[in-house]
N, C-alpha and C positions, 0 to 999 in steps of 0.2 A: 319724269323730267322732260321739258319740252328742248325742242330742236331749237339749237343754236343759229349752226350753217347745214346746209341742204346740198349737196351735188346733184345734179341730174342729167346726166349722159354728158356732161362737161369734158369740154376740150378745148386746151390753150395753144398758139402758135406765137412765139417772138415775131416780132418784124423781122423782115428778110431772112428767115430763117423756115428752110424748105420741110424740115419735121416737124412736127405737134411737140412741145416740152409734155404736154398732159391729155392724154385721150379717154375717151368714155369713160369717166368717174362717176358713181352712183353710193353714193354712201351720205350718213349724216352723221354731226356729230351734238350730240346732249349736255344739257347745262349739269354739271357733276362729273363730266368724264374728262379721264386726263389720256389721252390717245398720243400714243408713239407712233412716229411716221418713220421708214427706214427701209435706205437701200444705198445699194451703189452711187458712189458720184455720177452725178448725172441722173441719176434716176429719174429726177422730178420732185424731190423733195421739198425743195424751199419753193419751188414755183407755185408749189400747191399751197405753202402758208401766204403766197401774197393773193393767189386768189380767192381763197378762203378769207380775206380780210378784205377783200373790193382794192388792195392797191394794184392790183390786174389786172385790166389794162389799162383800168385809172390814168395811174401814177408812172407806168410802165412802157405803155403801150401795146402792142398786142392784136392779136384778133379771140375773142372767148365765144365760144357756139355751147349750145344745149344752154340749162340754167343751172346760176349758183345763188340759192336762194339764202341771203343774210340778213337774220333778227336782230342780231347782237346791234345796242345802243353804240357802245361805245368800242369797238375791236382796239388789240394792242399788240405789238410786234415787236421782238428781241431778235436782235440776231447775233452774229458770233465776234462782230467786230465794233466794241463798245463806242470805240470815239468815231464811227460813224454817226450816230445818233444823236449825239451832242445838238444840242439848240445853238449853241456856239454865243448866245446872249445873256447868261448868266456864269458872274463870278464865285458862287458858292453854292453845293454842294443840295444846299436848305433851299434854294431860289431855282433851281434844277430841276429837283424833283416835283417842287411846286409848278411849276409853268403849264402844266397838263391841266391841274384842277384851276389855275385861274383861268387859262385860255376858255373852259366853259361854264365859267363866272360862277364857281359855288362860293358860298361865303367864306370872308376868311378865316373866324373862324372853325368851321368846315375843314379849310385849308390845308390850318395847324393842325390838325386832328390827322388827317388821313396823310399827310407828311410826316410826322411823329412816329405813326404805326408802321406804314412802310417802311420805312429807315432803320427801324427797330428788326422789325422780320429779316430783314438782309445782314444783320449785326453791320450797320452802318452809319448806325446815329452818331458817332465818335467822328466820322466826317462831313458833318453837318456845313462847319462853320471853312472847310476846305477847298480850295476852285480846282473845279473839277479838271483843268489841263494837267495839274499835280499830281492826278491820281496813278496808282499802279494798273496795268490790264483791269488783274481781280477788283481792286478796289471800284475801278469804274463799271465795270462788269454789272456789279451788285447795285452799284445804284442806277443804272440803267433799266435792271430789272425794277428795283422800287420806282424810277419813273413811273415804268407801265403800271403796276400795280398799283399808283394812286389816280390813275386814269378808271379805278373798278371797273375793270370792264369786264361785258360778259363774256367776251370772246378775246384769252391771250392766246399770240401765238408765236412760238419762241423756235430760232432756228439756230443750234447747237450753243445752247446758253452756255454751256460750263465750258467752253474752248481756254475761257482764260483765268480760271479755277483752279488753286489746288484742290486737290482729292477732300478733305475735310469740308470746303467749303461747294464742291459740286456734291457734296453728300447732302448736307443743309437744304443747298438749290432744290433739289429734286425732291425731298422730302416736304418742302415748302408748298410743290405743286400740289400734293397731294390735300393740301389744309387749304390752299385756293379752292381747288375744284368743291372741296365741302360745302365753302361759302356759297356756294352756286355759280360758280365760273367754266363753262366748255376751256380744252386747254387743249392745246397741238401743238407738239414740242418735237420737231426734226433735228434727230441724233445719232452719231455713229455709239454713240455710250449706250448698247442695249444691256451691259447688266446695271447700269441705275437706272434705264429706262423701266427694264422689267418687273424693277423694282416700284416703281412711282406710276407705272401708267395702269389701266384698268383694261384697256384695250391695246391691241397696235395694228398701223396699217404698213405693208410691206410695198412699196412701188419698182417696178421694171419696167424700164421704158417707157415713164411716163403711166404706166397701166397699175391699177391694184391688183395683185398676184396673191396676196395675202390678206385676210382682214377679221382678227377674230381676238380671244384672249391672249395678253400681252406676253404669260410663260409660254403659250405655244407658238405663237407668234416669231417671238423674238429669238426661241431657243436654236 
């Protein structure tokens, strides 16, 4: 399987902030693997899913030293709190999760096709015709994730997706990554849920203090 994203001796610093959130990072991650990241708050967990996707110092700010080398066409990022994400420019549910594939003009046909699918995979098509202010956490949760997922991209990466899940449907979640990453998608999913992680992931990476401490299979890993 070919390399998605690349670390190489990476290290992140926030603005005005005297510690590194992420130091000397060396790992990669592979189109097929669904990698759990896990540690203490504060570890450095989500810092590392926004660098791993260029929104670091991008979109953020920052200072990043060594290299973080990214193939991924199209990266996609979930995090735990749904109606942050919101485009805040569409009234339904159907126009929501579309806005990603028309923003990079695939046909519309195309559209309908990879909005239908996604929607379906989330058991969410029943909220199709629904404006998304309406929704419940879970409900928007699920189509947040179908967002990303009709963005295909190679590189998702989701930070404590199932926060606003019942247990049935963080069961679903997580099983779902598993049939993404088949398609050929790299996935990085930063979670305090290491028995459905251990479950879905193939790998996991442990972080402390910003450092990998851990990096190997997800039962030893996580256990």
């Amino acid at each position: 399987m070919s390399t998605v994203v690349r670390f190489r001796d990476a290290a992140f610093r926030y603005a005005g902030s005297e510690a590194p959130a992420l130091t000397a990072l060396s790992f990669e991650v592979t189109r097929g693997e669904v990698v759990a990241l896990t540690g203490a708050p504060g570890s450095g967990t989500s810092t590392l899913l926004l660098v791993a996707g260029g929104y670091a110092p991008r979109l953020v700010g920052g200072s990043l030293t060594g290299r973080v080398e990214l193939s991924a066409r199209a990266p996609a990022i979930v995090f735990a709190t749904p109606w942050t994400q919101l485009t805040g420019l569409c009234h339904t549910v159907l126009s929501e999760v579309a806005f990603g594939p028309c923003a990079h003009a695939l046909p519309a046909e195309r559209v309908r096709e990879v909005v239908a699918r996604q929607l379906a995979r989330l058991d969410a098509g029943h909220l199709a015709e629904r404006d998304p202010a309406t929704l419940s956490g879970g409900e928007l949760q699920r189509v947040i994730v179908a967002s990303a997922l009709a963005l295909e991209p190679d590189l998702l990466l989701l930070d404590d997706p199932a926060a606003e899940l019942d247990p049935a449907a963080a069961d679903a979640l997580y099983a779902l990554l598993r049939e993404v990453a088949r398609d050929g998608a790299a996935i990085l999913v930063a979670t305090p849920d290491t028995e459905r992680a251990a479950r879905a992931a193939s790998r996991a990476i442990r972080l402390e203090a910003g450092r990998v401490v851990a990096d190997g299979p997800a039962q030893e890993v996580l256990s």
